[in-house]
LOTILUM-481627 format. One record per residue (C-alpha): residue in three letters; x, y, z; residue number from 1. Coordinates in Angstrom, 3 decimals, decimal comma, padded with zeros to 6 digits. Layout:
BEGIN
    r         u         v         w    k
  ala         X         Y         Z  NUM
...
//
This chain:
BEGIN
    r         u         v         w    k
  unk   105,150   133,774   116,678    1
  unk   106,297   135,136   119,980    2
  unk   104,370   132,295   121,779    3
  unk   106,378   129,066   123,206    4
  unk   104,875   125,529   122,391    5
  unk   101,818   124,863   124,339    6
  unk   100,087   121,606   125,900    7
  unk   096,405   120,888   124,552    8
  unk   094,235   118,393   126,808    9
  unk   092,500   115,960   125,107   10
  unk   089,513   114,199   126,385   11
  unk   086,691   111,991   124,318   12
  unk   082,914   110,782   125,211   13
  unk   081,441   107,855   123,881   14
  unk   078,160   105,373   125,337   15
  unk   078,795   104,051   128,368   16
  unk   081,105   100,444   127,895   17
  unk   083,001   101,343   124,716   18
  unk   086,861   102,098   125,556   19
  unk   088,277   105,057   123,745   20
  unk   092,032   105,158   123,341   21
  unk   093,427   108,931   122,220   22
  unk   096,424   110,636   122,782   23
  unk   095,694   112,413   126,278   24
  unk   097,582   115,716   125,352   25
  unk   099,517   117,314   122,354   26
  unk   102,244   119,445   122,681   27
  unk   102,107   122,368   120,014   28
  unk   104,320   125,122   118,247   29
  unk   102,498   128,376   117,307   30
  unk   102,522   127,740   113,404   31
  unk   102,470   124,190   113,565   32
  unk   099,213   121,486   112,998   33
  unk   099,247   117,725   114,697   34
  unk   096,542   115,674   114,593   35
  unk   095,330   112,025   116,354   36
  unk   093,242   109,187   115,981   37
  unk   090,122   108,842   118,361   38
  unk   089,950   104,392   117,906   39
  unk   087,033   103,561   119,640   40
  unk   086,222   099,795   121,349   41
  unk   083,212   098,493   120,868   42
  unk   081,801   095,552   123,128   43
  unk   081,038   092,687   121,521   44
  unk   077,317   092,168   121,148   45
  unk   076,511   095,661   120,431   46
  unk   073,375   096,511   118,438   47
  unk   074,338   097,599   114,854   48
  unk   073,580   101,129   114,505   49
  unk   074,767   104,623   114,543   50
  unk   076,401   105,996   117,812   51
  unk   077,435   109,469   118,106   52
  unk   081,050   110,123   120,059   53
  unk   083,162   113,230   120,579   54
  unk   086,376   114,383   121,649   55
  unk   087,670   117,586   122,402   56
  unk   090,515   119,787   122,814   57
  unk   091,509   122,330   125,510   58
  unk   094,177   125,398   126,228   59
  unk   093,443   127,318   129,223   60
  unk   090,309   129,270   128,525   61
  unk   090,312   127,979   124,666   62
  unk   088,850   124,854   123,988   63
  unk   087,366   123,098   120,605   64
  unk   085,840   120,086   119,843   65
  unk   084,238   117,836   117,192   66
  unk   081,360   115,203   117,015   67
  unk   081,423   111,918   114,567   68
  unk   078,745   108,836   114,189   69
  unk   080,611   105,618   114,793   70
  unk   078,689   102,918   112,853   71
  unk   078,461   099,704   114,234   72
  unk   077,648   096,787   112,132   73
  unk   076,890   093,033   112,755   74
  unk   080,389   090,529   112,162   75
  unk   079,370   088,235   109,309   76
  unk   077,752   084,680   109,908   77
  unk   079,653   081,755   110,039   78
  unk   079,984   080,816   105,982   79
  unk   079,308   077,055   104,964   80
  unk   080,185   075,224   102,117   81
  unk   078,978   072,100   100,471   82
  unk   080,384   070,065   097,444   83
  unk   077,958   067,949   095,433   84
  unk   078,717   065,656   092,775   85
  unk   075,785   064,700   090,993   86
  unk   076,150   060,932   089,963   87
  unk   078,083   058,177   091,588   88
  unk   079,561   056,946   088,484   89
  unk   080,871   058,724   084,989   90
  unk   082,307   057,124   081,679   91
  unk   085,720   057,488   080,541   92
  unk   085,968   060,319   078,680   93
  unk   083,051   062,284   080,234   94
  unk   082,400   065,272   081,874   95
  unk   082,072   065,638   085,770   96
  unk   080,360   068,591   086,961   97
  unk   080,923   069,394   090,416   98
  unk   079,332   072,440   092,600   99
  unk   080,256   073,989   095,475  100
  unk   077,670   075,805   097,380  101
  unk   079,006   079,004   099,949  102
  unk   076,690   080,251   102,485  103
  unk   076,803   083,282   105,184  104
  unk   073,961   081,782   107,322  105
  unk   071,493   081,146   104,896  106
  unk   072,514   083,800   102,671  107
  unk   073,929   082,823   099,288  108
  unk   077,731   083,897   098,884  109
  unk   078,283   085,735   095,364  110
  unk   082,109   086,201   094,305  111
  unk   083,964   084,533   096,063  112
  unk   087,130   082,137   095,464  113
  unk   086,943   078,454   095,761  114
  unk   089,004   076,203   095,597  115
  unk   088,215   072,673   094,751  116
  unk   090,612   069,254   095,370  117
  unk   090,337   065,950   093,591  118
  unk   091,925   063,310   094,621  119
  unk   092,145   060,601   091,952  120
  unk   092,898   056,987   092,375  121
  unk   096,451   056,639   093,461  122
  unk   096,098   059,574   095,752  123
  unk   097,057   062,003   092,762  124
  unk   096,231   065,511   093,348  125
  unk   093,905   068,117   090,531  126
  unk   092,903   071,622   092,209  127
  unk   090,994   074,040   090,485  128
  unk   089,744   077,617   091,294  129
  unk   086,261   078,981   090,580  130
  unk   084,400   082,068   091,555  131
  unk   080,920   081,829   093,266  132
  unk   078,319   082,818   090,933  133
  unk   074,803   085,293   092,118  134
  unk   073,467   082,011   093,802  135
  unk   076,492   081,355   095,993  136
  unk   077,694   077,904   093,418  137
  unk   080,730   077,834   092,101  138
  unk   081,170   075,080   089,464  139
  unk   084,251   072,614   088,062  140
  unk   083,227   070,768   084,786  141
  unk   086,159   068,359   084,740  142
  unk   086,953   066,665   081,704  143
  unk   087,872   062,929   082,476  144
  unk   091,440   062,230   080,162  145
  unk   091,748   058,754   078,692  146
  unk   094,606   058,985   081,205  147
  unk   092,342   059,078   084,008  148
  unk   092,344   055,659   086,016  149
  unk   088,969   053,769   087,093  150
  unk   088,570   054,042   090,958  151
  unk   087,025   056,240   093,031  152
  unk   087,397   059,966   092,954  153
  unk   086,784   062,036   095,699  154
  unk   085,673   065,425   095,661  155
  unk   086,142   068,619   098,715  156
  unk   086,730   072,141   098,641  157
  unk   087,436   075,152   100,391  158
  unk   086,110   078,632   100,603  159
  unk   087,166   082,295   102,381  160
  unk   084,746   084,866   102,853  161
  unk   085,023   088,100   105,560  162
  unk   088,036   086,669   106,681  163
  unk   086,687   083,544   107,565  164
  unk   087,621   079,844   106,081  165
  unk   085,936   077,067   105,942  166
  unk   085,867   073,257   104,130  167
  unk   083,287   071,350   103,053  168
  unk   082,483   068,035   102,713  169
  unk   084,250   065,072   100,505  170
  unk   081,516   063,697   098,134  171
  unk   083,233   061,008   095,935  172
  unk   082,757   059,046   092,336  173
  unk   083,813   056,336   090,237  174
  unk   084,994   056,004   087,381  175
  unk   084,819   051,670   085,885  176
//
């Protein structure tokens, strides 16, 4: 308690390209605790894996420090999405089932939100959301109204995934 507030260097180690940024030194009370973050850059096209990295603290003759494993992982794969409509004409009064299919790569997207668009004859606007089922497909069974017109329909959604958005293509029907 007698003691005045000290300086404590700070210094990290990490593989050789990554770019550490730390607080370089902490100025401390007796009695009193800080703390700081250790946020470590990682070069694009690192290897996933584990990569150990360490930091440490130092008074004078007194000095502690402390080892982590920074895990590195791959950044997802572009995601796709493709609408299908499966017949180029429906009935009045019918059913339309559309699908929209999400992919990470070539990996099927479970859970995710969709959002489908279709544009009706006359430009008129119907969106619907739907959630991406175990084989990446989301699915919109719309119910044609006796309101409907006869034209064409056309049919696009959209998709986000890992932060990433994308559109798909416009497939289209008619209605007679």
């Amino acid at each position: 308690s007698g003691c005045s507030a000290s300086d404590f260097g700070l210094s990290s180690s990490q593989p050789v390209g990554w770019i550490a940024t730390m607080a370089s030194l902490l100025n401390i009370s007796p009695g009193q605790t800080k703390s700081t973050s250790l946020v470590e850059g990682v070069p694009s096209g690192t290897t996933p894996g584990g990569y150990a990295v360490q930091s440490a603290g130092t008074r004078g003759s007194n000095s502690g420090s402390g080892s982590a494993t920074a895990n590195v992982t791959a950044p997802p794969l572009p995601i796709t999405i493709t609408v299908n409509v499966p017949n180029d004409h429906y009935a009045a009064r019918s059913t339309v089932s559309m699908t929209a299919t999400v992919n990470s790569g070539t990996n099927p997207v479970s859970g995710t939100s969709v959002v489908f668009t279709l544009v009706k004859p006359g430009n008129k606007i119907t969106t619907k959301t739907a959630t991406t089922n175990s084989s990446g497909v989301a699915t919109w069974n719309y119910k044609l109204s006796p309101k409907d017109p006869n034209g064409t329909y056309s049919v696009s959604a959209t998709a986000t995934y890992s932060g990433q958005s994308a559109g798909s293509n416009t497939d289209t029907f008619s209605v007679p």
